[in-house]
C-alpha positions as CSV (number, residue, x, y, z in Angstrom):
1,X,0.0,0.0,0.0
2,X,1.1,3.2,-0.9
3,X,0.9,6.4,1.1
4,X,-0.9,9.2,-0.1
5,X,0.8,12.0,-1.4
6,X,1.1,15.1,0.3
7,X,-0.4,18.2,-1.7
8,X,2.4,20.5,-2.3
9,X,1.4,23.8,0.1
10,X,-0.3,26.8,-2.0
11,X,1.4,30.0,-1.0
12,X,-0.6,33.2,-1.8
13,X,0.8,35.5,-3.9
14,X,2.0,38.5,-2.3
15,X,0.0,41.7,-2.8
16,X,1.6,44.8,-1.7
17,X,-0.1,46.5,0.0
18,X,-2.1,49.8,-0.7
19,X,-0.4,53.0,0.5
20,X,-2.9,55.2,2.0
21,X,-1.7,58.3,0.2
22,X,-3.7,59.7,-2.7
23,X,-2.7,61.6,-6.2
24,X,-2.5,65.6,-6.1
25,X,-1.8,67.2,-9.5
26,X,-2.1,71.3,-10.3
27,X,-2.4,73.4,-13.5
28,X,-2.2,77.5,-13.9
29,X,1.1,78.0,-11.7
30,X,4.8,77.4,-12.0
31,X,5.2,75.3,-8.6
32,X,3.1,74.4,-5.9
33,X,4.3,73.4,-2.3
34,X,1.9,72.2,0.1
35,X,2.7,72.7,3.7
36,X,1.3,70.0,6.4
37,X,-0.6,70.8,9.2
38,X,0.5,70.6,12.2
39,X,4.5,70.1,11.6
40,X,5.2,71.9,8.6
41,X,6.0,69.0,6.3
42,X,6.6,70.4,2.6
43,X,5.8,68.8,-0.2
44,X,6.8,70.1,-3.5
45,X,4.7,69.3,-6.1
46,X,5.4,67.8,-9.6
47,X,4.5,69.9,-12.8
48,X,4.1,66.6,-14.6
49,X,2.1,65.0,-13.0
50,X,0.9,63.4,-9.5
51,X,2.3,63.6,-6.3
52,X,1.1,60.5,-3.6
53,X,0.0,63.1,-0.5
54,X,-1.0,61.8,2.6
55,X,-4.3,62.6,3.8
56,X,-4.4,65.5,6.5
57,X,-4.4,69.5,6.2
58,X,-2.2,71.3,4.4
59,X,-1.6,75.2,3.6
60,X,-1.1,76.0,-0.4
61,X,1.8,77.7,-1.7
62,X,1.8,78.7,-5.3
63,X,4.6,80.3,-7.3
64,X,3.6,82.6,-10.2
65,X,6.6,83.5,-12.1
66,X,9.2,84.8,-9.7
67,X,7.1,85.3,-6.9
68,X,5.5,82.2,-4.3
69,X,2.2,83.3,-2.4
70,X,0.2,81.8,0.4
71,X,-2.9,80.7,-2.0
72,X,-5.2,78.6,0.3
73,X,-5.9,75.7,2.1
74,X,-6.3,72.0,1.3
75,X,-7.8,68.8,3.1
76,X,-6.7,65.6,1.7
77,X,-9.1,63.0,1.9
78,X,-8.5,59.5,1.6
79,X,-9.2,57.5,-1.7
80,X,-9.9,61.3,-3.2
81,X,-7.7,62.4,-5.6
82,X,-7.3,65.9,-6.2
83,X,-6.2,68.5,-8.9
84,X,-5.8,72.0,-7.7
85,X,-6.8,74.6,-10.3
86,X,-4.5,77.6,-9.7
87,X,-5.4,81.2,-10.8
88,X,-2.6,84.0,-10.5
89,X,-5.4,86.3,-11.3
90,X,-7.0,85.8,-7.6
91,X,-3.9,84.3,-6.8
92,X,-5.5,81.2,-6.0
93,X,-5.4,77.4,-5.9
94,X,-8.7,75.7,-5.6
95,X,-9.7,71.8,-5.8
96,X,-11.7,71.0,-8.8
């Protein structure tokens, strides 16, 4: 009599896992830096394309040309990307 054989072991295939930052992109200004909440953490943004933000509050910087301004506010959210329109007009960045 023979013994049965064992069934080789399955192992799962390994599934990184999701980072819990989300994608922030921004059109109408020449660099955005977004400045967390509390702590001061700055995050400069990429012109082209996303940057993975965490979620949490953050203060907007913009920079028009040669000059940066303090252009609002920003909550991330999780799972909610976000593209900030920027207007140098009203020297704004809002989410859209």
């Amino acid at each position: 009599m023979h013994a049965p054989e064992e069934a080789p072991e399955v192992v799962p295939e390994a599934v990184a896992p999701r980072s819990a930052g989300v994608d922030v992109r921004f059109t109408g200004a020449d660099r955005v830096i977004l400045v967390r909440e509390p702590g001061g953490e700055r995050l400069a943004l990429r012109a082209d394309g996303a940057r993975e933000v965490r979620p949490g509050h953050y203060k907007i910087e913009a920079r028009f040309g040669e000059h940066q301004f303090p252009v609002g506010r920003l909550t991330v959210m999780a799972g909610v990307d976000v593209t900030l329109s920027c207007d140098v007009d009203f020297l704004t960045c809002k989410p859209r």
